[in-house]
C-alpha positions as CSV (number, residue, x, y, z in Angstrom):
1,X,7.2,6.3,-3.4
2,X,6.2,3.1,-4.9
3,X,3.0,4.5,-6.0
4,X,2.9,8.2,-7.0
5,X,0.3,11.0,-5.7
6,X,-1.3,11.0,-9.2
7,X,-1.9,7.4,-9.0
8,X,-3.5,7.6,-5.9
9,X,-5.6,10.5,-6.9
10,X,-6.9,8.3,-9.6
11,X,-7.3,4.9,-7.6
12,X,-9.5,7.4,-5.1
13,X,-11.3,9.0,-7.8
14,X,-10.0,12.3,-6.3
15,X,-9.5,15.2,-9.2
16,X,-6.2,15.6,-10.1
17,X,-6.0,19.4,-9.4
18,X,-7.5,19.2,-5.9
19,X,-4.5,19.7,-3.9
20,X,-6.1,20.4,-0.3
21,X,-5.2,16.9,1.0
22,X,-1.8,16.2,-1.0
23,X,0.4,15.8,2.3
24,X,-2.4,13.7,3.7
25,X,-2.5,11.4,0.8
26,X,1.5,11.4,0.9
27,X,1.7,10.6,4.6
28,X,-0.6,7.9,4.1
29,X,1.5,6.1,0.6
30,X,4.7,6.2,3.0
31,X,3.0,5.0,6.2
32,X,1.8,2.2,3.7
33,X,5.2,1.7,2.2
34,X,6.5,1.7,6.3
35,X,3.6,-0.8,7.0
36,X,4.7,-3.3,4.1
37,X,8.0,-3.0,5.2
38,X,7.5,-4.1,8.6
39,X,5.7,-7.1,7.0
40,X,7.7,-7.9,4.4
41,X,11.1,-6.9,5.5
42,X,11.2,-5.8,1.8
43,X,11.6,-2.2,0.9
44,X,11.1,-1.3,-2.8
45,X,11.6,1.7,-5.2
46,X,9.9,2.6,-8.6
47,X,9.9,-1.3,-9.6
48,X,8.2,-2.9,-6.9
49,X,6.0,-5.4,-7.6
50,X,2.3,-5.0,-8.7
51,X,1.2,-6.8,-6.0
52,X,2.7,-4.4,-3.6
53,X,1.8,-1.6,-5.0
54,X,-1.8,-2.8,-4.6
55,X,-1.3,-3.2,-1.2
56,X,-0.2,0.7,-1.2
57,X,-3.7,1.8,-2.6
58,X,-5.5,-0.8,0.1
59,X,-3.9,0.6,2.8
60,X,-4.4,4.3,1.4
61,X,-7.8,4.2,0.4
62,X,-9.2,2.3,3.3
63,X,-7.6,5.2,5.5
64,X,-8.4,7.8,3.7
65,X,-11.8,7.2,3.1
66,X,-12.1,6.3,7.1
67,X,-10.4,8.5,9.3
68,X,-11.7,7.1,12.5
69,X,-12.1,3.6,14.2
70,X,-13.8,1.8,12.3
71,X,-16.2,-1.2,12.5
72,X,-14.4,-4.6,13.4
73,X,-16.3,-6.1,10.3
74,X,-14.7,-4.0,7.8
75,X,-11.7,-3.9,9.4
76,X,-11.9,-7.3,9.4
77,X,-11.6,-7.3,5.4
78,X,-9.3,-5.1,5.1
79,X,-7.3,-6.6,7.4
80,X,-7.5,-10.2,5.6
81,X,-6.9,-8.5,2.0
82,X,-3.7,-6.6,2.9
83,X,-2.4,-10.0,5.3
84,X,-3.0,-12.1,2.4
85,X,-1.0,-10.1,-0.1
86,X,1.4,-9.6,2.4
87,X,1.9,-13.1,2.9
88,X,2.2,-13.5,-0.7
89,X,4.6,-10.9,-1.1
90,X,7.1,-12.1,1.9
91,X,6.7,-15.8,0.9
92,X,6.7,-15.8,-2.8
93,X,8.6,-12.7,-4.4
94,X,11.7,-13.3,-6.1
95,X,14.0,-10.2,-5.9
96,X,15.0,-9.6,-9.5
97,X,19.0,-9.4,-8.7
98,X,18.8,-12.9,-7.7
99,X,16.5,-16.1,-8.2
100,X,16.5,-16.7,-4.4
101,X,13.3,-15.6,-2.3
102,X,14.4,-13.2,0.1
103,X,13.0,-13.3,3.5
């Protein structure tokens, strides 16, 4: 996982030794990782970039913190935030085995 449970925890403000909703929060860093992936076409390991990583705690916190449909206005936010960085990410990250960008 690009982003570990701890760091998660931490981004959510969720105590570190409340473990009732680990596999939830662990389901939800992969879907995210899956979801970047289809995006992208990029999958990353410990060293991804900072910029995907933030869109791993996006993605996690918005659906953690809303486990049903949600309002098309917030949605709407979230939606433009984590489309934006995905752009960014598929457009203008440079692997770091090569100086090409990688589609």
């Amino acid at each position: 996982m690009i982003v570990s449970l701890e760091q998660i925890k931490q981004y959510l403000r969720v105590e570190l030794d409340y473990f009732d909703e680990d596999y939830f929060l662990e389901s939800l860093i992969l879907m995210s990782e899956e979801y970047i992936f289809n995006a992208t076409g990029f999958k990353f390991n410990d060293n991804a970039p900072e910029i995907a990583k933030h869109i791993v705690r996006l993605l996690v916190s918005h659906w953690y913190e809303n486990r049903e449909i949600v309002s098309t206005q917030l949605s709407n936010k979230v939606d433009f935030t984590v489309n934006a960085l995905s752009f960014q990410l598929k457009n203008c990250y440079y692997p770091p085995e090569s100086g090409e960008i990688t589609p």
